[in-house]
C-alpha positions as a printed NumPy array, in Angstrom:
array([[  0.   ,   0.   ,   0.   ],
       [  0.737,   3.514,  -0.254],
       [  1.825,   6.346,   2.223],
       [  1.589,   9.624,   2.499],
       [  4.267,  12.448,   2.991],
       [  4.223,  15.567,   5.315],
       [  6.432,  18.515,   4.151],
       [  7.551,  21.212,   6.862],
       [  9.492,  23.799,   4.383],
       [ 12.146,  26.542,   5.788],
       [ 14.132,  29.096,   3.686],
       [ 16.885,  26.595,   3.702],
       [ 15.428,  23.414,   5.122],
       [ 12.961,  20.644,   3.712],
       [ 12.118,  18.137,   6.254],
       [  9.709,  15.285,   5.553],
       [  7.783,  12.168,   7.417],
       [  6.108,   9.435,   5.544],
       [  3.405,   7.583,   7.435],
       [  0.831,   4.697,   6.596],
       [ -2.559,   4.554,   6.421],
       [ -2.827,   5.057,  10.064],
       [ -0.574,   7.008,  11.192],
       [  2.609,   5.463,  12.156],
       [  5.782,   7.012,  10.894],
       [  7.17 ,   4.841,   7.644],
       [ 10.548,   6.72 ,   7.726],
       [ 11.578,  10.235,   7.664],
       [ 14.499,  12.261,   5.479],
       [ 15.983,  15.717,   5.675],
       [ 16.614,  17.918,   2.164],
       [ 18.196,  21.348,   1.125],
       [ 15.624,  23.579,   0.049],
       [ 17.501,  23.751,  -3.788],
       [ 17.123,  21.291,  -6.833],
       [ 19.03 ,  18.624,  -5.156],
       [ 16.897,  18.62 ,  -2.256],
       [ 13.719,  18.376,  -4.59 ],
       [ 15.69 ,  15.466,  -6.301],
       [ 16.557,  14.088,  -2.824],
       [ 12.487,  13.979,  -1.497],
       [ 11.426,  12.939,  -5.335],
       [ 13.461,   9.313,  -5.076],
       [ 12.135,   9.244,  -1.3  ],
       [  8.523,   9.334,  -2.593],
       [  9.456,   7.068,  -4.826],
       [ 10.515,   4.554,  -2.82 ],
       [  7.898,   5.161,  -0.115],
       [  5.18 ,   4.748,  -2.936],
       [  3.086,   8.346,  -1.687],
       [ -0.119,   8.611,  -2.818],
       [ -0.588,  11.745,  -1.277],
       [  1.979,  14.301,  -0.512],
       [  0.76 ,  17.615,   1.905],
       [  2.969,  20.64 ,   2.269],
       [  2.661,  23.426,   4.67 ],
       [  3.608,  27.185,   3.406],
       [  3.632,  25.618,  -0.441],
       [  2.928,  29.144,  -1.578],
       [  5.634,  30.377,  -0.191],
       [  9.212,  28.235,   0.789],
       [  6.917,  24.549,  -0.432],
       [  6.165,  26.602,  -3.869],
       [  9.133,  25.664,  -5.748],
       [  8.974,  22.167,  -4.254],
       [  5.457,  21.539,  -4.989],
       [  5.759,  22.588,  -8.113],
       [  8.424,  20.074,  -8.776],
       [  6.327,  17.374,  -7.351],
       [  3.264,  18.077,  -9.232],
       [  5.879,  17.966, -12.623],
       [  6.951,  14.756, -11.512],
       [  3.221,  12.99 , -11.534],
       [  2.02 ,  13.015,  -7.791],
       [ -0.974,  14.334,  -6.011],
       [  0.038,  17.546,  -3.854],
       [ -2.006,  19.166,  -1.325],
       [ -1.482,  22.456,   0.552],
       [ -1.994,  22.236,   4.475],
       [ -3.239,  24.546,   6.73 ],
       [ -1.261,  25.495,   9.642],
       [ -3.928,  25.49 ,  11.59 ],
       [ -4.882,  21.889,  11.2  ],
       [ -1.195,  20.954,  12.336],
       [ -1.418,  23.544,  15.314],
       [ -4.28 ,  21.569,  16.339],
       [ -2.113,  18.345,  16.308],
       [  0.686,  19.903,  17.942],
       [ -1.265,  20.832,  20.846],
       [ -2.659,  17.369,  21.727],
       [  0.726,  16.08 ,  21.658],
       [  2.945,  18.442,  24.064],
       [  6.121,  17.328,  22.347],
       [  7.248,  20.719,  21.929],
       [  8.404,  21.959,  18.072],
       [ 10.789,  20.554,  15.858],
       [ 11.116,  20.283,  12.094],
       [ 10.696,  16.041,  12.147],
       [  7.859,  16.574,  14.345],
       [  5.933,  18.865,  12.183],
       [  6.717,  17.323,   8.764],
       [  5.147,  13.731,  11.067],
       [  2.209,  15.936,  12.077],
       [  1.241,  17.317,   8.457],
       [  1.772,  13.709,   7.408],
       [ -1.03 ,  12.817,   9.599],
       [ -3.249,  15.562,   8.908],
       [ -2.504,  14.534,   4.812],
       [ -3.325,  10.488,   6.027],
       [ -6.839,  11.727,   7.641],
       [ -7.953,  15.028,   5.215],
       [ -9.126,  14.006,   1.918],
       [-10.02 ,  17.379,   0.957],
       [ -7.117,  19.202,   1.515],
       [ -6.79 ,  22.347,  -1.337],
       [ -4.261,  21.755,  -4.401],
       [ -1.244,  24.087,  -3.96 ],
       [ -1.241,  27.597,  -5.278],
       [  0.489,  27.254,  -8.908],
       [  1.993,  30.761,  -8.482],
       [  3.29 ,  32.418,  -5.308],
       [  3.343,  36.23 ,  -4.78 ],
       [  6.831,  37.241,  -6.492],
       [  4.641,  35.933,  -9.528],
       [  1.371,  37.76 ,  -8.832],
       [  4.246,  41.17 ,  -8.029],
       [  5.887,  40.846, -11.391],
       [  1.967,  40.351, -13.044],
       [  0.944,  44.046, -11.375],
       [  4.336,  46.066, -12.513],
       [  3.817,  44.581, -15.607],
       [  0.45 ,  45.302, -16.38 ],
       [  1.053,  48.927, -14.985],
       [  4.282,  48.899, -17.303],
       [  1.964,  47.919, -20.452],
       [ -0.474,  50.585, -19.523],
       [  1.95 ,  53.687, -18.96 ],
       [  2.094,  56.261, -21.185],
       [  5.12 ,  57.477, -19.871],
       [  7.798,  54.575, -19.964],
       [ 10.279,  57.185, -19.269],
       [  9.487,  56.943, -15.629],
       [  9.968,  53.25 , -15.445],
       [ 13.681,  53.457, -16.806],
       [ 14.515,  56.136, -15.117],
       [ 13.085,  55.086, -11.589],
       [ 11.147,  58.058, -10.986],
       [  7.502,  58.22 , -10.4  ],
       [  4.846,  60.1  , -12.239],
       [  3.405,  63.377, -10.325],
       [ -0.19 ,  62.057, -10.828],
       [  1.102,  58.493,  -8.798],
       [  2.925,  61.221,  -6.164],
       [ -0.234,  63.03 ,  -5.617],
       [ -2.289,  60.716,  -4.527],
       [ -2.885,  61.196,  -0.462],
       [ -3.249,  56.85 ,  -0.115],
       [  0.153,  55.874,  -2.367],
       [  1.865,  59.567,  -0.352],
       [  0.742,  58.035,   3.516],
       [  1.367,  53.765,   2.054],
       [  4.973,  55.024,   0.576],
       [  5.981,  56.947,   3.396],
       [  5.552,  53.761,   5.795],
       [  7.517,  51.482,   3.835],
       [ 10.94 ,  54.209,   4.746],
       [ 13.358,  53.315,   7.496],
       [ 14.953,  56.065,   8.961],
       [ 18.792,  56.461,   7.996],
       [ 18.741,  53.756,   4.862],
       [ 18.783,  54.336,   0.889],
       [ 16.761,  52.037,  -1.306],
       [ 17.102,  51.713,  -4.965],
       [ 14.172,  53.968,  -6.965],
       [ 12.753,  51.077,  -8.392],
       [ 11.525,  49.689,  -5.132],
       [  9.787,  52.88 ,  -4.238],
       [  8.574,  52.877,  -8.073],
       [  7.209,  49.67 ,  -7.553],
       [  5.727,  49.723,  -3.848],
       [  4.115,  53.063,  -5.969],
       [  2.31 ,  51.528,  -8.39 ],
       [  1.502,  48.543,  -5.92 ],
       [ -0.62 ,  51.134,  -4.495],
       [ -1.945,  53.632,  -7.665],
       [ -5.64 ,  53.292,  -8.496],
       [ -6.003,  50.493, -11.168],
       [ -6.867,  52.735, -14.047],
       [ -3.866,  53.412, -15.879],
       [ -5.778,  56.08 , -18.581],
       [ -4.175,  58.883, -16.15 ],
       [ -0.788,  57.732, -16.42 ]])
């Protein structure tokens, strides 16, 4: 028979659990959060025969991972913290990375409606919005050159949003206060 895998993803860290149909740990492995470490939990799925595979933050640190895994033919689920918070409390283990990668194996074992992962994560849905305000601009000077139009300046929301994304004392580049400026400009581009 099948297992199923639980995923807790870090910046740097992938650690995973696979459990049976009931519950009971099958055998565990630890992976860098790179294209080896995708390799690495790919061959241990494999050879654990998932049918199901859950991962917690997949839009986020899981994305590129998930993404790999639903390339590679299996069925990946996103899962709630909140369902593994749940878990953790009953337990009173305290936290570690084995221990939540065996508790979102469980929760994967007993959900069967867990939600697909999110195909794209919010770098994606970021580029998407410049983009599209890029496309619309009838000024592409002020993309090139960094500086924003007076008609995105003016506006009191984008003035009061912009002005609490500064830290005192540091320099950021002008396209990050271009961008974090047209994050926050009305959606109609027509007075660009």
């Amino acid at each position: 028979m099948g297992s199923f895998i639980g995923v807790d993803t870090h910046k740097d860290s992938l650690s995973c659990s696979a459990v049976d149909e009931v519950g009971g740990e099958v055998e565990s492995v630890h992976a860098v959060n790179d294209g080896r470490g995708f390799c690495k939990i790919e061959r241990f799925a494999h050879r654990v025969e998932a049918t199901r595979i859950g991962i917690e933050c997949s839009g986020s640190f899981g994305l590129a991972l998930a993404q790999h895994l639903l390339a590679a033919g299996f069925d990946v689920r996103e899962v709630p913290g909140q369902l593994v918070k749940r878990d953790r409390r009953s337990l009173s283990k305290g936290k570690s990375d084995a221990l939540d990668a065996l508790l979102i194996a469980r929760v994967v074992a007993r959900e069967d409606s867990l939600p697909p992962p999110p195909l794209k994560g919010l770098t994606h849905d970021l580029k998407a919005l410049v983009d599209h305000r890029e496309r619309c601009s009838t000024r592409p000077r002020a993309t090139a050159t960094g500086h924003t139009p007076s008609s995105l300046r003016s506006a009191p929301a984008t003035r009061e949003q912009c002005r609490r994304l500064r830290v005192q004392g540091s320099w950021t580049p002008p396209w990050i206060w271009y961008t974090a400026t047209l994050a926050f400009a009305p959606p109609c581009c027509a007075t660009l």
